[in-house]
C-alpha positions as CSV (number, residue, x, y, z in Angstrom):
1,X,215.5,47.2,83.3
2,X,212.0,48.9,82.3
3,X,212.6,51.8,84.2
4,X,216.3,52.5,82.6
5,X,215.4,52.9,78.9
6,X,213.9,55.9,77.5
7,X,211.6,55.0,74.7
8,X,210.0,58.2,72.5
9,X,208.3,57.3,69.3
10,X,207.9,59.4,66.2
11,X,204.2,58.7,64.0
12,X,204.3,59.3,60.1
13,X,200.7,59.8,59.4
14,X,201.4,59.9,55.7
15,X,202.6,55.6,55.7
16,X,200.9,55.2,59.1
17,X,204.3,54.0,60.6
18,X,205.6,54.6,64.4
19,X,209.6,54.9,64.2
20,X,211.3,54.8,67.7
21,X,214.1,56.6,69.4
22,X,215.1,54.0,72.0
23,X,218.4,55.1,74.2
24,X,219.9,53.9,77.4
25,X,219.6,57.0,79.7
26,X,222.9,56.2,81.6
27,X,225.2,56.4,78.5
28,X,223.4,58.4,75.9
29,X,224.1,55.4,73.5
30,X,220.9,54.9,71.7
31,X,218.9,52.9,68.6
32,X,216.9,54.1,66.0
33,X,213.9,51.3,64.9
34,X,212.8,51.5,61.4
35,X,213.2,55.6,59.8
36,X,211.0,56.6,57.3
37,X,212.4,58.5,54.4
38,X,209.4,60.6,53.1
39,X,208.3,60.1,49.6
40,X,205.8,61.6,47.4
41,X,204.7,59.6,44.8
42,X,203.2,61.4,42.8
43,X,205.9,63.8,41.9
44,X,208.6,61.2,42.3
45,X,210.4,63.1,44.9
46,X,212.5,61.8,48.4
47,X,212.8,64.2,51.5
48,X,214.1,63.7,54.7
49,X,211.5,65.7,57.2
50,X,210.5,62.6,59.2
51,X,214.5,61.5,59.9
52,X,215.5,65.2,60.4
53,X,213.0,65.5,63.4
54,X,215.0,62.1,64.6
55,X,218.0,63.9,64.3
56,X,216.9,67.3,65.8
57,X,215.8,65.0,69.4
58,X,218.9,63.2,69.2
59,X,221.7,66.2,69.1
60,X,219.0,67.9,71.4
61,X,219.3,65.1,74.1
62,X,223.2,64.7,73.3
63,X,222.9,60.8,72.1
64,X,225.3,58.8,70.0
65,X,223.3,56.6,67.8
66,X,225.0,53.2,67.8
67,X,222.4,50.7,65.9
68,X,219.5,51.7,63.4
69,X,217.6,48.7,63.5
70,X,215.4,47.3,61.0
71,X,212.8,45.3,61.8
72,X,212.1,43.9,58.0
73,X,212.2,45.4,54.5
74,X,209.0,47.3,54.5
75,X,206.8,47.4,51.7
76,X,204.6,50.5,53.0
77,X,207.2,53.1,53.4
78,X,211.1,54.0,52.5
79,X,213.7,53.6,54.8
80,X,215.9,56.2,55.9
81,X,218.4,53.8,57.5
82,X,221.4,55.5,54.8
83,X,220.6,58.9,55.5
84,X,220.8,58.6,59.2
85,X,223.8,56.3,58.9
86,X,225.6,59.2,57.4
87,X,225.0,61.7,60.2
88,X,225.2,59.5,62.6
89,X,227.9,56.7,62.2
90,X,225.4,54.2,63.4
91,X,225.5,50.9,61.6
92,X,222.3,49.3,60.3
93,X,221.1,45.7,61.3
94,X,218.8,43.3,59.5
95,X,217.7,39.7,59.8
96,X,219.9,37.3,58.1
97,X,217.3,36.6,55.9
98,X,217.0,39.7,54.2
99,X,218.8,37.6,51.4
100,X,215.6,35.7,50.6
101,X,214.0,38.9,50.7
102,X,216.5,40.0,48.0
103,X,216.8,37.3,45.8
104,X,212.8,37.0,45.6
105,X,212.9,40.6,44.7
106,X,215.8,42.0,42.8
107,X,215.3,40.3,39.6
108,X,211.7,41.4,39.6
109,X,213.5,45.3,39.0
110,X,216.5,43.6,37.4
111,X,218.4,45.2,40.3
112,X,221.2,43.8,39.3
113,X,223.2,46.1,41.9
114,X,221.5,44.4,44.7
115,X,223.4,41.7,46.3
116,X,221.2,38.9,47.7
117,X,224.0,37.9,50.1
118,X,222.9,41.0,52.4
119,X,225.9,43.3,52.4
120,X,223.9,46.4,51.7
121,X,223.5,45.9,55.3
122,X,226.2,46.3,58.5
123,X,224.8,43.9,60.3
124,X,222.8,40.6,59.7
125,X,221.0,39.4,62.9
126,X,220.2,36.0,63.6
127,X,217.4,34.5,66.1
128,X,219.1,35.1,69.9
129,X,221.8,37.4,68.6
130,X,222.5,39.7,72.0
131,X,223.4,43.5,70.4
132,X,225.1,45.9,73.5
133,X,222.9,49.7,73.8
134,X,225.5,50.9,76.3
135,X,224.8,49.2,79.5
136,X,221.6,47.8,78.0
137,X,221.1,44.5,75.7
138,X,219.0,44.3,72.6
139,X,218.2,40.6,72.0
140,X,216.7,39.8,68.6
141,X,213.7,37.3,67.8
142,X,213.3,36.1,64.4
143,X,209.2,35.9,64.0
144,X,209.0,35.3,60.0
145,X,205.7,34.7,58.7
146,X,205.0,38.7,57.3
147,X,208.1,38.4,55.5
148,X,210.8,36.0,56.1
149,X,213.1,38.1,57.3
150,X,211.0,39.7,60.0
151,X,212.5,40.5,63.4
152,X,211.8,41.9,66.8
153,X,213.8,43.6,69.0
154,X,213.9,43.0,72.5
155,X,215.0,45.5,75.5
156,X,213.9,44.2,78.9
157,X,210.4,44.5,79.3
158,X,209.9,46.1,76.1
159,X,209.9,44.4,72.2
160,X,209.9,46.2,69.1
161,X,207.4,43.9,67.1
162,X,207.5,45.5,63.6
163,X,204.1,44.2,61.3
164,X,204.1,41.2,63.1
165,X,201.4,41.9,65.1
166,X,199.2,45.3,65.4
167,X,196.6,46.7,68.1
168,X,194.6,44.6,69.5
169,X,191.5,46.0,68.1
170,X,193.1,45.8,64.3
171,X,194.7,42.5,64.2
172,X,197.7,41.1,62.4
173,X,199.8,41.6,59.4
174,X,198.9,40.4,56.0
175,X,200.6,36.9,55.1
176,X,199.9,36.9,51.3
177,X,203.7,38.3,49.6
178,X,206.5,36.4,48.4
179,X,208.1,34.1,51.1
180,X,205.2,35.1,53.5
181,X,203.4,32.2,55.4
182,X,200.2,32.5,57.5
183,X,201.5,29.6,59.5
184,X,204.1,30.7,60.2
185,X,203.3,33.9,61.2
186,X,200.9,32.2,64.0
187,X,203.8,30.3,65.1
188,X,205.9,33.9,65.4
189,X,203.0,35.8,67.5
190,X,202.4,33.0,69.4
191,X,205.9,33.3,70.3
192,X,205.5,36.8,70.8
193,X,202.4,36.3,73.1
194,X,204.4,33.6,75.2
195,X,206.6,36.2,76.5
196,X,205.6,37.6,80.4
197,X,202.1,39.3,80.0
198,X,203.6,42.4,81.1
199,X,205.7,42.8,78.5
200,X,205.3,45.7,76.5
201,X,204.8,46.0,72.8
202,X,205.4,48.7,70.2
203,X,203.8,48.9,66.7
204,X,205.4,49.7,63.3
205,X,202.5,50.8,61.9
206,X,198.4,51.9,63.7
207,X,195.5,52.4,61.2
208,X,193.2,53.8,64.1
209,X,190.5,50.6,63.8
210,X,186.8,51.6,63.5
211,X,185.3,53.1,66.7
212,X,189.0,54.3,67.6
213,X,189.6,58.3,68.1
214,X,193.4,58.4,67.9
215,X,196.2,56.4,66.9
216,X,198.1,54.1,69.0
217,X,200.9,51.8,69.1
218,X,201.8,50.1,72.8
219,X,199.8,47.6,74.3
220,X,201.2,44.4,76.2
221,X,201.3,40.9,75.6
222,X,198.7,40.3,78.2
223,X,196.2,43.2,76.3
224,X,196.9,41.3,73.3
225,X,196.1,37.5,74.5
226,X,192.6,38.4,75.8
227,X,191.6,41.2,73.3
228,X,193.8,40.5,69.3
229,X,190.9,40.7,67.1
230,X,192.7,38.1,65.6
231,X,194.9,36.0,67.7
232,X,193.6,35.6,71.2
233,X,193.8,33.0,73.6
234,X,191.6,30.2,72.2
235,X,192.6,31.0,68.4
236,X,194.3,27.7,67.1
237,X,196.5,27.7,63.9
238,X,193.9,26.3,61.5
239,X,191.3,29.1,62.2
240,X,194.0,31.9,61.7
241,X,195.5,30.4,58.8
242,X,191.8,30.5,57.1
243,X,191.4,33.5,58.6
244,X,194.3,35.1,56.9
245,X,194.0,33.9,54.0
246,X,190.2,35.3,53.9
247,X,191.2,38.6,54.5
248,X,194.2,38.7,52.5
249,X,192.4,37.9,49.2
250,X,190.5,41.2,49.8
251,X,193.7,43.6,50.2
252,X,195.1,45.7,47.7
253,X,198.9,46.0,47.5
254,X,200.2,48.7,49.7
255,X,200.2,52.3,47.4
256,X,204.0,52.4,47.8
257,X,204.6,48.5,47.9
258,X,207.0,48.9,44.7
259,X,208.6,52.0,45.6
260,X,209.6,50.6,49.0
261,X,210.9,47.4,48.5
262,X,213.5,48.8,45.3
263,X,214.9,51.0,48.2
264,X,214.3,48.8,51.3
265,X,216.5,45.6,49.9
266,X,219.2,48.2,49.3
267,X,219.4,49.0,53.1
268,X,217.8,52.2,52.5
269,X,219.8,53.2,49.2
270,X,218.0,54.7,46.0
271,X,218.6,53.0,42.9
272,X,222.3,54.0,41.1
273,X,222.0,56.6,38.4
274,X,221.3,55.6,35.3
275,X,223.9,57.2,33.0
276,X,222.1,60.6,32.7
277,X,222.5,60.9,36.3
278,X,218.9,60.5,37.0
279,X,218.1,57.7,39.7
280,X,214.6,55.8,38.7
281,X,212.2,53.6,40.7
282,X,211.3,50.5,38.4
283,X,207.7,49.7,38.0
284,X,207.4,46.1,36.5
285,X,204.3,46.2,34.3
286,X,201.8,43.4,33.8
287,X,200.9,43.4,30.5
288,X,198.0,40.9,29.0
289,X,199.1,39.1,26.0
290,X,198.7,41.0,22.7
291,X,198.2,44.2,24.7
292,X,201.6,45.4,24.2
């Protein structure tokens, strides 16, 4: 099966994010992994560059998008899971347990819109759900630990890992938001790293670690057992978990951590207009007592 699925990936340098085109080259069917939906922040404005060029590849190789697949609600970038579904027909998927994701974070921007039983989404995936890619089969691993609703997506030899882990020179995902879980996030990638050690992996996201030239995102399980920074063979739970929480303490929230999740839990919807007509990002302020 690794020589029968065409696999071309698309960098956002602006949110450091990989998104994939993955089809099956004897139908044409084909996925999309986790669109970005550009946003500048500081003007407050959405365009739709990065999923256009998606688009442009697709109608130029004649594909019909069946599945854009999600591998978690990202708090580093917008989706642009709607806006594709629209040209495409395609139908979104999501772990099942987006809904914690939603019900940790939609009363934080009163989104009172928003769900929390996941319906935003067409699909809600669970741990060994089997999706079809035309002759192909997309098998889905829940790894929580990043968020709880994390997934990876599995195509023969090759797994979509979203931030659960990252190069082997830069590590793993932070463990340190709502619902996250430093142990279980060992527990995921050690799942991850038990797979066949030829089995490739792509990267959401590359930050080009120090004494790197360019940006990368595939490596293999094998690459990542005897070279993660973080996680390689001889790493036990405990030393990770200290590890993690270490490094965590020192990392600022992602820049558009509260832009992202207000669209992301809405399966790549913008907030409803507000009855001007105007549709607004919430920003939840923390304000010391007696300062307001």
């Amino acid at each position: 099966m690794a020589s029968s699925l065409d696999i071309e990936a698309f960098f956002d340098e602006a949110t450091f994010t990989i998104s994939y085109l993955v089809a099956d080259p004897a139908t044409g069917r084909a996925a999309i992994v986790d669109p970005v939906l550009d946003y500048d922040h500081r003007a407050g404005k959405v365009s739709t560059g990065s999923a256009d060029k998606l688009l442009a590849r697709i109608a130029g190789l004649g594909l019909r998008v069946d599945w854009i697949l999600e591998t978690h609600a990202h708090a580093d970038h917008l989706s642009a899971a709607q806006y594709l579904k629209a040209r495409t027909g395609a139908a979104i998927a999501i772990g099942e347990h987006i809904r914690d994701v939603q019900r940790i974070f939609a009363p934080v921007f009163d989104a009172a819109d928003v769900t929390g039983d996941g319906r935003e989404f067409d699909r809600l995936v669970r741990d060994g759900d089997r999706l079809k890619l035309g002759e192909l089969e997309i098998e889905v691993m829940h790894l929580p630990g990043h968020t709880p609703a994390d997934v990876a997506y599995r195509i023969g030899d090759a797994v979509f890992v979203g931030d659960t882990i990252f190069m082997p020179d830069y590590g793993t995902a932070r463990a340190d938001f709502p619902g996250d879980d430093a142990a279980r996030l060992y527990a995921s990638i050690q799942r991850l790293l038990s797979l066949p050690p030829e089995t490739r992996l792509f990267m959401c996201h590359d930050y080009k670690a120090p004494g790197r030239d360019a940006y990368a995102w595939e490596t293999t399980v094998g690459e990542q057992r005897h070279k993660n920074v973080h996680v390689h063979d001889g790493v036990d739970q405990a030393a990770f978990v200290a590890m993690r929480k270490q490094r965590d303490a020192t990392l600022a929230a992602p820049v558009l951590l509260l832009p992202s999740i207000q669209v992301n839990i809405r399966a790549g919807r913008l907030p409803p207009p507000d009855a001007n007509g105007t549709r607004y990002l919430r920003i939840p302020l923390r304000v010391p007592e007696g300062v307001a």
